[in-house]
C-alpha positions in Angstrom: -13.5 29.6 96.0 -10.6 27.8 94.3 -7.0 28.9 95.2 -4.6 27.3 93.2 -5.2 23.8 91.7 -3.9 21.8 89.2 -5.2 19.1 87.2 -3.1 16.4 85.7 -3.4 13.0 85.0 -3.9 10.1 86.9 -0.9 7.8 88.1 -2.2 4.4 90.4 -0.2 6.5 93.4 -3.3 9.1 93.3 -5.7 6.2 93.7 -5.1 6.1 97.3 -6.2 9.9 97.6 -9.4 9.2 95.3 -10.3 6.2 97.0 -11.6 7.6 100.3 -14.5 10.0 98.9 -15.3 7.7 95.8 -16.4 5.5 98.5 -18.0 8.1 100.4 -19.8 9.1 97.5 -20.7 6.1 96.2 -21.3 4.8 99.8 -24.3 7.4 99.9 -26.3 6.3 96.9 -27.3 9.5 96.4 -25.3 10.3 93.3 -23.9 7.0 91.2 -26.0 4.0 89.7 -22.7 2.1 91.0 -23.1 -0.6 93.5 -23.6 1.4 97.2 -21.2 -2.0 98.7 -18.5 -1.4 95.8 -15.3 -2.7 96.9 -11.9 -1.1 96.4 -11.0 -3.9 93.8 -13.8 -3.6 92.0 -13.6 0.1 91.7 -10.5 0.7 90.9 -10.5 -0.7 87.2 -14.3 1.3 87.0 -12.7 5.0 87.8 -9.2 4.3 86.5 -10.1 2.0 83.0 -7.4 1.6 80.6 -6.9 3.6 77.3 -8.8 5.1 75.4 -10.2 6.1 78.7 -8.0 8.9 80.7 -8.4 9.7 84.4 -7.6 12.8 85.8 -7.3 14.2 89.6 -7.6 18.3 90.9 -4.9 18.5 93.2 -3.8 21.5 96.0 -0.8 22.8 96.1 0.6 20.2 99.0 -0.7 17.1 96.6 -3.7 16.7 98.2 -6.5 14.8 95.8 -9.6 17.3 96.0 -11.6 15.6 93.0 -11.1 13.1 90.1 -13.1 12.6 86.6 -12.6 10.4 83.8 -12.8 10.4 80.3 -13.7 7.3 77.6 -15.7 7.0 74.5 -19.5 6.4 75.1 -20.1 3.7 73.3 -17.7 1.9 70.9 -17.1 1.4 67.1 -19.7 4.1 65.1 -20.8 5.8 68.5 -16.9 6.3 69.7 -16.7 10.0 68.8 -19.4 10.4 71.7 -17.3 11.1 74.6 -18.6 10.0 78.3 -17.4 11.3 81.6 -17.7 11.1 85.3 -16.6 13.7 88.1 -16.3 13.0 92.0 -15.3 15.8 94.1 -14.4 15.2 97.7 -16.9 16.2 100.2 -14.2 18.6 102.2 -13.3 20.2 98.3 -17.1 20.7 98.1 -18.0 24.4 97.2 -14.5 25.5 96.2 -14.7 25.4 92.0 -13.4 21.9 91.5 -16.2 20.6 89.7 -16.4 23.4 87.7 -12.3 23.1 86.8 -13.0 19.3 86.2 -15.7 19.8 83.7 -13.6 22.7 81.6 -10.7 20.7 81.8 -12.5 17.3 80.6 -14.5 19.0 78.1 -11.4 20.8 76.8 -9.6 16.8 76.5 -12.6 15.8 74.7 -12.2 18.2 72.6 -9.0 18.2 72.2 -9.0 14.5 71.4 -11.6 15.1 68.6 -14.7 13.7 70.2 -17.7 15.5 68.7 -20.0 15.7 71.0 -19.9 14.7 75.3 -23.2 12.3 77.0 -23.9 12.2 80.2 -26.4 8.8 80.8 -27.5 8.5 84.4 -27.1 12.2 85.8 -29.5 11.8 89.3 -32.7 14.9 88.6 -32.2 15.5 92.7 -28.4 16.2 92.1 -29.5 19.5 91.8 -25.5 21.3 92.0 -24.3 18.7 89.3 -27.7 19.1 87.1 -26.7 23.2 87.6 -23.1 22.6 86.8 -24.1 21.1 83.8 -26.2 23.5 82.4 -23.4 26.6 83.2 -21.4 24.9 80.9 -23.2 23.9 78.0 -25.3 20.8 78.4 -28.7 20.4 77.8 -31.4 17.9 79.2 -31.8 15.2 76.0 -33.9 12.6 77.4 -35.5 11.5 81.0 -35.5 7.9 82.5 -38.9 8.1 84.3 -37.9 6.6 88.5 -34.9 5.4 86.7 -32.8 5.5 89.9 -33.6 4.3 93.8 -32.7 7.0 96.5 -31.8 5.1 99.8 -34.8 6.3 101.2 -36.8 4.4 99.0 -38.2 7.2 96.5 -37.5 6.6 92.7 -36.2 9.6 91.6 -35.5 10.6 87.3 -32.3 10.0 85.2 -31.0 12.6 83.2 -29.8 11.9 79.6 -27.4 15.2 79.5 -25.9 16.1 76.0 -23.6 18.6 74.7 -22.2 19.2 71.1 -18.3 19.8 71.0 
């Protein structure tokens, strides 16, 4: 499992360590609604917006970026106490507790910066360890998007709505 990790926030000198496996990830279209193509110029302003949003990276002890997630308001105006993340893990950090860490650690910011509740609005139903993850730590299944999302094998697969109170 996890050793020692630390999670901090973002500077524009982690995005070449978060780079790599965000277009991995995204690359496999198994996980993210985002274009499978993305570019780096086009996702850099998507994972690393600009405030209110906050981006944060899981780090080993030599530095080494082993996951990032970030943290903005849902919606705006009224719907701005709604928090909204997303979490990316590198595929080599897989199965070590960095998920989990990112999670706690996000849903402790949101909480911390007086959000009242946290959405998750296109969690992929065959992501079964995120859908798992989820549920350990609090959320619940709000609402379904019926073949909402294309696998790149061609099979429709469900959106999750995922919803937790802070």
């Amino acid at each position: 499992m996890l050793d020692a990790v630390l999670i901090r926030d973002a500077t524009i000198g982690d995005w070449p360590g978060i780079w790599p496996f965000l277009r991995e990830i995204v690359a496999a279209g198994e996980t993210y609604t985002w274009p499978r193509d993305v570019t780096e110029e086009q996702a850099r302003p998507l994972w690393m917006p600009p405030p209110p949003a906050r981006t944060v990276v899981a780090v080993d002890p030599d530095g080494t970026v082993l996951g990032s997630a970030k943290l903005l308001p849902n919606q705006g105006g009224p719907g701005a106490h709604v928090a909204n993340a997303s979490f990316m893990v590198a595929p080599f950090a897989a199965g070590r507790g960095v998920g989990r860490a990112l999670g706690t650690h996000v849903l402790d910011l949101a909480r911390a910066e007086g959000y009242r509740g946290m959405q998750f609005n296109a969690v992929v139903s065959t992501n079964t360890r995120a859908v798992g993850l989820w549920r350990s730590l609090g959320f619940e299944v709000v609402g379904r998007i019926p073949e909402g999302f294309r696998l790149p094998d061609d099979r429709y697969v469900d959106l999750l709505v995922m919803y937790q109170r802070l």
